[in-house]
C-alpha positions as CSV (number, residue, x, y, z in Angstrom):
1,X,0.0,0.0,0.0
2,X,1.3,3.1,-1.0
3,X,2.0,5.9,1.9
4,X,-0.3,8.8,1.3
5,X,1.5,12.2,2.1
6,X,0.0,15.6,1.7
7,X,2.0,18.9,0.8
8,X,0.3,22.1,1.6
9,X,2.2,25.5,0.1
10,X,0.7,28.6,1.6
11,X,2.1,32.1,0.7
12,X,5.0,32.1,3.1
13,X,8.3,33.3,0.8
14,X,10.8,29.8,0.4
15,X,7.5,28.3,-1.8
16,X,10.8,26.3,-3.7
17,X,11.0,24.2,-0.3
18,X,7.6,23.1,-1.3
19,X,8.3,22.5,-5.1
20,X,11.5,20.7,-3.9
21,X,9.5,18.3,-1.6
22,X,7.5,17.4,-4.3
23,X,10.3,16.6,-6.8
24,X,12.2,14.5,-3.9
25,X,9.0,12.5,-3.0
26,X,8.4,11.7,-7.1
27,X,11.5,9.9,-7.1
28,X,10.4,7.4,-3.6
29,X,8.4,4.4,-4.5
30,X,5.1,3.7,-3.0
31,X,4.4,7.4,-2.1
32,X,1.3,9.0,-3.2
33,X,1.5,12.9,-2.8
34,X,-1.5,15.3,-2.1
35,X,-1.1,18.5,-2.8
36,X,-3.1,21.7,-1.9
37,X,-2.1,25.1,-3.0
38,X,-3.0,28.0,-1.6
39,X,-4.0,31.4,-4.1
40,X,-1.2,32.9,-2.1
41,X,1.4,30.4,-2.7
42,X,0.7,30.3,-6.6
43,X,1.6,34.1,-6.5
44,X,4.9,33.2,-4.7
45,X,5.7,31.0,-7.7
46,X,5.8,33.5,-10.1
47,X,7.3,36.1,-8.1
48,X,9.9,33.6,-6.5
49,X,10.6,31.0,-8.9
50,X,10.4,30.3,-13.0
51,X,7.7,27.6,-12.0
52,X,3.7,28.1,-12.6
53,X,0.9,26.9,-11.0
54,X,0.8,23.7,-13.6
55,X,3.9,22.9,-13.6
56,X,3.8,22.5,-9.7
57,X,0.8,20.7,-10.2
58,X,1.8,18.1,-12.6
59,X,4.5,16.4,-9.4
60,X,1.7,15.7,-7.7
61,X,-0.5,12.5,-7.5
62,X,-3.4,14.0,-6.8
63,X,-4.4,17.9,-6.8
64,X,-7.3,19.4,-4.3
65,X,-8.7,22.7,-4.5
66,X,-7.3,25.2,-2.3
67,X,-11.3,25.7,-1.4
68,X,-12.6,22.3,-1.4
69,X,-13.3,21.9,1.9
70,X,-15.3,18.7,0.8
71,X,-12.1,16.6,-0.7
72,X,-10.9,13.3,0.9
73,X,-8.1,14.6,2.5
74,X,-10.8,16.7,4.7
75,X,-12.0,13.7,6.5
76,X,-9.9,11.8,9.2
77,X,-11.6,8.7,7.1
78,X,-9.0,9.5,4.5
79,X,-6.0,7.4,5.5
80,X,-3.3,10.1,4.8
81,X,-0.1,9.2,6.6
82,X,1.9,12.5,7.6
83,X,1.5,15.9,5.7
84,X,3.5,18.8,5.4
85,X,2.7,22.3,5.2
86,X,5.8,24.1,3.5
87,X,6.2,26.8,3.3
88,X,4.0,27.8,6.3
89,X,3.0,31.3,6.2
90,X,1.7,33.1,9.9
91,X,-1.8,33.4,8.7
92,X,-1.5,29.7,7.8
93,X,-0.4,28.5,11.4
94,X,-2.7,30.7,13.1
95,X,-5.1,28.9,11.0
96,X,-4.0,25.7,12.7
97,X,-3.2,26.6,16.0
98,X,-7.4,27.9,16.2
99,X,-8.5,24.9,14.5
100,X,-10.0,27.9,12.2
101,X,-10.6,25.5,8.8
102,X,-11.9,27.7,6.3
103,X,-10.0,26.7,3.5
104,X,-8.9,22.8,2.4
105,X,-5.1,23.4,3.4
106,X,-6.2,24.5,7.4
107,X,-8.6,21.9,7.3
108,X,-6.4,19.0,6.3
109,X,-3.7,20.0,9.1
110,X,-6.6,19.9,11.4
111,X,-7.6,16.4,10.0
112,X,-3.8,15.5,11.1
113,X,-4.0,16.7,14.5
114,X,-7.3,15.3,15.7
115,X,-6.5,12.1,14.0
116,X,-3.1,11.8,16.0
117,X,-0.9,11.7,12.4
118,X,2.3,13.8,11.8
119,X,1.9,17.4,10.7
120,X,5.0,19.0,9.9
121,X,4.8,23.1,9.2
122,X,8.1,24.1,8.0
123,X,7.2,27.7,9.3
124,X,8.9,31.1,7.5
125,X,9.1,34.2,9.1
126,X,12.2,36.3,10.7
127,X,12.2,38.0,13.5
128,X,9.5,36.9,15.8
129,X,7.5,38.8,18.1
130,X,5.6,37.0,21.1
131,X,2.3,36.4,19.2
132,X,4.3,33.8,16.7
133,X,6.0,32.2,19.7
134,X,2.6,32.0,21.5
135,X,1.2,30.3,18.1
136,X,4.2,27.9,17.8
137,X,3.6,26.8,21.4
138,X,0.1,26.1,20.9
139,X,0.4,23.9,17.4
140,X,3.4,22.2,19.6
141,X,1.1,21.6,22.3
142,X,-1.6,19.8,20.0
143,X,0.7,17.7,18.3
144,X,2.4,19.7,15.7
145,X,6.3,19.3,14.2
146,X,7.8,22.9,14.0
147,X,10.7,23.2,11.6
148,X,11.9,26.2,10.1
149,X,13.8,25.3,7.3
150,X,17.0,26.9,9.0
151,X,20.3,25.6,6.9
152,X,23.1,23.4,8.1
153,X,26.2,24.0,7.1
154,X,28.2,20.8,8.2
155,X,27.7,18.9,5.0
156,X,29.3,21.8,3.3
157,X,26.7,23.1,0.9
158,X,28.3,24.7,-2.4
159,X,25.3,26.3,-3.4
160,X,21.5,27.7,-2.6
161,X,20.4,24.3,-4.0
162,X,22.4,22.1,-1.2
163,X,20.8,24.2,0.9
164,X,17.5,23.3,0.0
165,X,17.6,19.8,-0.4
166,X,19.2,19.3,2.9
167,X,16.7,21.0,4.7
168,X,13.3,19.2,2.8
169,X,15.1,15.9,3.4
170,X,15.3,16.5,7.1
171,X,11.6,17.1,6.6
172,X,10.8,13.8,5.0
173,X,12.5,12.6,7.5
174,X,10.1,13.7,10.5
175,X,7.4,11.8,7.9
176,X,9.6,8.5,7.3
177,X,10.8,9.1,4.2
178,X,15.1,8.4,4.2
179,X,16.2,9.8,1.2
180,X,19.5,7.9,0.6
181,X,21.4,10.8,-0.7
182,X,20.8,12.9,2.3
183,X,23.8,14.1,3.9
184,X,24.3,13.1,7.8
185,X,26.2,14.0,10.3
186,X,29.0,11.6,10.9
187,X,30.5,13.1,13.9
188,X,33.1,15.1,14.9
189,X,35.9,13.0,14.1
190,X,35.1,12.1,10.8
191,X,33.6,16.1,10.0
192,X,37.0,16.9,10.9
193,X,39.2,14.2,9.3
194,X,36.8,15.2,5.6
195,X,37.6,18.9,6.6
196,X,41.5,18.5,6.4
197,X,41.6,16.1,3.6
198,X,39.9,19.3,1.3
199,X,42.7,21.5,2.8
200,X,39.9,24.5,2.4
201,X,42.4,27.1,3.4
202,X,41.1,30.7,3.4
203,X,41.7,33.1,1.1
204,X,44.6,35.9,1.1
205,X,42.4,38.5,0.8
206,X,43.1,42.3,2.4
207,X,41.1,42.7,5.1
208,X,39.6,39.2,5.7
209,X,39.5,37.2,9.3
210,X,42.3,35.0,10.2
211,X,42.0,31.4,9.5
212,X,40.1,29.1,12.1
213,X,40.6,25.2,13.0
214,X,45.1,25.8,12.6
215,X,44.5,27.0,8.9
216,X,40.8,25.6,7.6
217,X,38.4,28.4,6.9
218,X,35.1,27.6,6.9
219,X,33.3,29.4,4.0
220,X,30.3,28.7,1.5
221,X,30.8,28.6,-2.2
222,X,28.1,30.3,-3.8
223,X,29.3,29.0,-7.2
224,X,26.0,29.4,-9.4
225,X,23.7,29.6,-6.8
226,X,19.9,29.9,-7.2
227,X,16.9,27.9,-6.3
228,X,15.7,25.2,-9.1
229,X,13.9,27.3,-11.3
């Protein structure tokens, strides 16, 4: 039986996490994506990314109307296994944290909470005041995952696009989805032993910080970064 995840992409900025996670999850066997997509988010698309609406669309399994408040995935009947709302704007996880369900993606994160199944909200916002932490507590409290995509650096990303991937695989992860590829952390003394066999020595540049770690400096190539677009 194949495991049943839904992807909700509200209007939060990052809406190429979302498109990512639906790329990664094509390429899993016995995974059947739902995805709902929010008026907001489809605007992010074309401000954000070279993607439209369709093309997002067509990764999907199956595709639910952002107002359908009367699809499948709206009933805890529906067997849906985990679901992941990302990016998650504010509006969108006050929506959650109230149980206020007037649209399909609100709804179906509601569905997950009630029905005791993962809900993962990959929330996007910097700084942020008390009301957001007060609103992360409380979808905490009734069973949520909160994960800001924030970016690791100790795989050594070389562009905007390691970046990315690292981050939706560690939110497949939280659904049980291990994406093979997905760089771990192997502990200190191997991190270290990888670090001096690149010899990544800094730069001899006027003005720049000494070296750190007896010579290794530290730094992120940004060698044709972008988001996949």
């Amino acid at each position: 039986m194949k495991k049943k995840i839904v992807i909700g992409i509200s209007g939060s900025t990052g809406v190429i996490l979302g498109v990512r996670a639906l790329q990664m999850l094509r390429e899993v066997p016995d995974v059947e994506t739902h995805l709902v997509l929010s008026r907001a988010g489809a605007l992010n698309l074309q401000l954000e990314t070279n993607y439209t609406a369709q093309d997002v669309r067509a990764l999907a399994d199956v595709v639910h109307g952002f107002s359908d408040i009367g699809a499948p995935i709206a009933s805890g009947s529906f067997r849906a296994d985990a679901m992941i709302v990302v990016p998650c704007s504010m509006k969108t996880l006050s929506g959650i944290a109230h149980s206020y369900a007037d649209n399909l993606l609100v709804r179906a994160a509601d569905v997950m909470l009630k029905e005791r199944r993962t809900l993962v909200l990959a929330v996007r916002e910097t700084p942020l005041h008390l009301g957001h932490l007060r609103l992360l507590t409380q979808a905490a409290e009734l069973g949520a995952v909160i994960f800001p995509p924030v970016p690791a650096f100790y795989h050594r990303p070389e562009n905007l696009e390691d970046v990315i991937d690292q981050s939706v695989g560690r939110m497949l992860d939280q659904v049980g989805i291990e994406l093979p590829a997905l760089p771990r952390w192997p502990g200190t003394a191997a991190a270290a032993a990888a670090a001096a066999s690149r010899r990544l020595v800094a730069p001899e540049v006027e003005g720049s910080p000494p070296p750190v770690d007896g010579g290794l400096h530290l730094e992120m190539a940004r060698n044709g970064a972008g988001p996949r677009s």
